[in-house]
N, C-alpha and C positions, 0 to 999 in steps of 0.2 A: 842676669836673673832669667829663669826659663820662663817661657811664653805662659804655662799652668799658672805659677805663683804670680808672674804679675798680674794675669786677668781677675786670679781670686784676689786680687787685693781688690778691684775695684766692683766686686759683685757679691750680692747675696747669695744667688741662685745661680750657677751656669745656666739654666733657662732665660735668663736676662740675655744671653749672648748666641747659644745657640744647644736645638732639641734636636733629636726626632719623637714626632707622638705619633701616633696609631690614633684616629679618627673615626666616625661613622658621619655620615650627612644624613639629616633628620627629614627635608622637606622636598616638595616638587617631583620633578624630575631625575633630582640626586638621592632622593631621600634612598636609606640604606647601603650608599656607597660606603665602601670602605676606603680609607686611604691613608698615608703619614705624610704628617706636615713636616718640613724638613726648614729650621731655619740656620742659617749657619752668618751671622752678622745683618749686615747689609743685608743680605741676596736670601730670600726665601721662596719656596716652590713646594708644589705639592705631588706624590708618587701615587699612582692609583692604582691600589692594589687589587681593586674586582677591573681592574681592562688594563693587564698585561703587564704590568707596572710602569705603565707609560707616563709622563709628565704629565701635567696640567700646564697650574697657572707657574707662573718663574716671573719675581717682581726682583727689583734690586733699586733699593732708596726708594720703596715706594711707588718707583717706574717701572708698570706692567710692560713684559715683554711678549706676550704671546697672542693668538688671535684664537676666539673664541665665538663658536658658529652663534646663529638666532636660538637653536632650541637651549643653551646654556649648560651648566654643568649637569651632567646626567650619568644616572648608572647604566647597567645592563636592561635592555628591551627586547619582548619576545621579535621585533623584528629587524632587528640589528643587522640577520645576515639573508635577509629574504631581497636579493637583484637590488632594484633602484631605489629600495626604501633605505638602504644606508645613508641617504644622505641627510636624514631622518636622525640619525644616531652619530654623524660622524663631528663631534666637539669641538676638533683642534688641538687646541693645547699647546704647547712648549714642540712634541710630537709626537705622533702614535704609532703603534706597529703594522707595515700592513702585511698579508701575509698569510699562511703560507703556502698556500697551493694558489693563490694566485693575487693581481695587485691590480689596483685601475678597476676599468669598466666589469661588470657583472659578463659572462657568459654562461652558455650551458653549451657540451660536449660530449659528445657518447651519451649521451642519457643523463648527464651529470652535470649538478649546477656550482659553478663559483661564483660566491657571492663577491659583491662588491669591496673591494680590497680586504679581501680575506675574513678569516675568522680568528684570527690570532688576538686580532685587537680589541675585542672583548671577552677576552680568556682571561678568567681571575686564575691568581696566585694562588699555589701553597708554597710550602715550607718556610715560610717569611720570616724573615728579622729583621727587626730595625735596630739601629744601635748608636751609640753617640760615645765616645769614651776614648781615652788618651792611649795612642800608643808611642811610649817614649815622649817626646816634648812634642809632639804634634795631636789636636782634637780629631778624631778622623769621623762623621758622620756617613751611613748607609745604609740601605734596605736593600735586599732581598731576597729572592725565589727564583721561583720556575714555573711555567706555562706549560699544559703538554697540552697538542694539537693531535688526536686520535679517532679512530672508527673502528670498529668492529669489523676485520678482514680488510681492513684498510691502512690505514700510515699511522705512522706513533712516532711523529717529531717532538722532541723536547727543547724550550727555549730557557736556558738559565742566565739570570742576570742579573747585575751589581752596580748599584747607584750610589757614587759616593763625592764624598767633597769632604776640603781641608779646613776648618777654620781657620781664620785669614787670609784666605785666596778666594779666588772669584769663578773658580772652574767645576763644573758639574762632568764627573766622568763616568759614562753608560757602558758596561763592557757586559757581550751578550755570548755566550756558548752555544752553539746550536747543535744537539747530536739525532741523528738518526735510528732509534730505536730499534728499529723492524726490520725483517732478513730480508730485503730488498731494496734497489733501487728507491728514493722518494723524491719529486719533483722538490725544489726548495725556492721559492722565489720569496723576493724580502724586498721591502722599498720601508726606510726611515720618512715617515712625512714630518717635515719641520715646521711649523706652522709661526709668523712674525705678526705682529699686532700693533696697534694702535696702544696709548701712546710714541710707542718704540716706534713704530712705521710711521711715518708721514710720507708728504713729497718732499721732504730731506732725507729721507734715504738715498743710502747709494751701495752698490754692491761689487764686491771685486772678487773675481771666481776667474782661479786659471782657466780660462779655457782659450781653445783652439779653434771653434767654430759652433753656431748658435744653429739649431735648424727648428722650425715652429713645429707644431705638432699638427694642424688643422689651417683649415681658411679662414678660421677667424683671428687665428696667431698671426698668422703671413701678413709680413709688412711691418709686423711692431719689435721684430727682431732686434734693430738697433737699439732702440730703449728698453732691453733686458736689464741694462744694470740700473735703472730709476724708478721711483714710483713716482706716479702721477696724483694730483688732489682726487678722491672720489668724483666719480663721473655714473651719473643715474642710466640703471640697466646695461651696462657695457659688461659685455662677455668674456668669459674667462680665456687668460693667454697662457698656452705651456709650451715648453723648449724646453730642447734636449741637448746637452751642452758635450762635447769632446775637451773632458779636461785633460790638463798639462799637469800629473804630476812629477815628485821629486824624482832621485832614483832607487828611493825603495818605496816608493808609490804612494807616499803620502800626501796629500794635498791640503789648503790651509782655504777655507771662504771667511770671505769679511764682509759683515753687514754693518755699515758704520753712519747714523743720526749728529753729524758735525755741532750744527746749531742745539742740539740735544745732551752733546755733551758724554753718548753712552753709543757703544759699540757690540758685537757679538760678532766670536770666532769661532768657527766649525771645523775642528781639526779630524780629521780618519785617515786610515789608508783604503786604497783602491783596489787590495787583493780579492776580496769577497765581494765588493762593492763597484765593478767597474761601470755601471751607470751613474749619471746623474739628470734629473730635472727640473725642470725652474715652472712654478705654480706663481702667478702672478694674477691678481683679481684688484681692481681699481675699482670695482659695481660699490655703489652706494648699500652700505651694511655689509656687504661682502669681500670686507678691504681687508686684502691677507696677501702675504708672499711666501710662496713655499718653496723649502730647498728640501732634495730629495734623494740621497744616496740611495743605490739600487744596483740587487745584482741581475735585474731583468728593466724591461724597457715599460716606456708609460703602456704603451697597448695591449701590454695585459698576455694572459694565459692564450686565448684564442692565435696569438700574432706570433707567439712562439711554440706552439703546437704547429702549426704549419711551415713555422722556419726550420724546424726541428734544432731547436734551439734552447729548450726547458731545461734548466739548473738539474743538476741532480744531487743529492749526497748520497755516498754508497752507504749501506749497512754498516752500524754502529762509527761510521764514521761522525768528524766535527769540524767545525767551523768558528771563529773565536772573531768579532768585531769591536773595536773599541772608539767610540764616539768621544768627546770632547769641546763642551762648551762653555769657552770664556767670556765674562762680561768684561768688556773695556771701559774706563770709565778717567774722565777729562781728556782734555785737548792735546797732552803729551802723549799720553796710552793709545789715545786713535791715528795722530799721527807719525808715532812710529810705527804701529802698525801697517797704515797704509805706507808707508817710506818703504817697511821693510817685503810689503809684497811687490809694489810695482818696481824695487832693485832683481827683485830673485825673479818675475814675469820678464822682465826687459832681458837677463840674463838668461833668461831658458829662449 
């Protein structure tokens, strides 16, 4: 019997099992957001269609996965991209865009300010779709659009991108097209910020990322190097750790991260390739209220626009050229799923 007829045997409504809706948030901070709730079984999350269609919250059984700052769910703010007030505005979520003319710290250069990991990530959509609907014996849910990043005598970067998932599978997959609008050279710098949360995060987590060598980013990193792959119970006012990791991928350059809660029972797998993406960095915060672990594909380094203007080192995409990335995020869920998981990364790490 095909997957369609037996689910309708036991539902009313496919809504019983799984939607996409189109939303507004009415209150606070969020009030006027737009976004689509996406449930697809188990595993539900929400697409934010006013900031770039980035992820929010992503639950599975009910277990929040993501890490969500003090100001809470919020839409777009006149000072989102004004220097050190992003931190004012920056949510978290599942993760957000950063981007695209610059990532990290705020600078200003030649006369010219980049704000605090870009302005992409609170760029609403157009063209939107959201959809929910069989093709052949498979449910396929997905939203979306496109971003453009523009100025008058300036850059016309477009970001188009497709969020989908299967019903009955556990994998959310982000695939992004970036093209270059404009008859010139555009700087293009991109960092995925991933953001991990409590209950998913404890000091049971553990974390397995190919790499080949860990370096801290600051003096306040230095030293906690070794324990990259562990969180610690919160600890009151302890300062943020980031590392910059030289990973080992495959040999067409894909690499596999495992974030896996053992005594939890629930896992996450970060699958990409490394061709657009060949940074990566680890955001780790153990501060009381501010316990979050960020994973961080990037095709520029944490230090930002300023560190690669002077390496001469800034991304570029030619005119009307593209760029295509495809993220991938599995939840794992019991004690066999995780530990094949981990089996099967530390055979293929032992192996490389």
């Amino acid at each position: 019997m095909s997957i369609k007829k037996n689910l309708m045997k036991y539902v009313g409504s496919l809504q019983q099992e799984a939607y996409v809706r189109p939303v507004t948030y009415m209150e606070g901070r969020a009030g006027s957001l737009k976004a689509y709730e996406v449930k697809n079984g188990r595993m539900t999350f929400q697409v934010l269609s006013d900031k770039c269609l980035d992820v929010g919250a992503l639950s599975y059984k009910g277990v929040n996965f993501n890490f969500l700052s003090k100001p809470g769910l919020q839409g777009r703010n006149h000072y989102d991209t004004n220097g050190e007030e992003a931190v004012r505005s920056i949510m978290g979520g599942l993760f957000f865009t950063s981007g695209l003319e610059n990532i990290c710290a705020p600078c200003r250069i030649d006369g010219t300010d980049y704000p605090m990991h870009g302005r992409i990530r609170t760029t609403p959509a157009e063209h939107l779709d959201g959809d929910c609907d069989w093709e052949e014996d498979r449910l396929v849910l997905s939203v979306q659009g496109e971003m453009r990043q523009a100025a008058l005598f300036g850059e016309n970067l477009v970001l188009r991108r497709r969020i989908e998932t299967i019903y009955g599978e556990k994998t959310l997959t982000v695939t992004d097209e970036f093209e270059n609008e404009a008859f010139r050279p555009e700087p293009l710098m991109l960092l995925y910020h991933i953001n991990l949360g409590y209950p998913f995060l404890d000091e049971n987590l553990r974390l397995y990322i190919p790499t080949k060598s860990v370096t801290a980013r600051d003096k306040e990193a230095r030293g906690h190097e070794e324990g990259y792959d562990r969180m610690d119970p919160p600890k009151d006012n302890e300062p943020e750790y980031v590392f910059i990791h030289e990973l080992c991928p495959d040999e067409e350059g894909n690499v596999e991260i495992l974030a896996l809660n053992e005594p939890l029972g629930l896992g996450l797998k970060l699958s990409y390739n490394m061709k657009y993406l060949p940074w990566f960095m680890e955001w780790k915060s153990v501060a009381s209220g501010d316990y979050v672990l960020g994973l961080e594909p990037a095709n520029s380094s944490v230090f930002g626009r300023s560190y690669h203007e002077k390496e001469h080192s800034v991304h570029h995409l030619e005119p009307f050229g593209k760029e295509t990335n495809t993220l991938r995020f599995t939840i794992l869920d019991g004690a066999e799923e995780l530990q094949g998981a981990r089996a099967a990364f530390e055979a293929l790490h032992k192996y490389r």
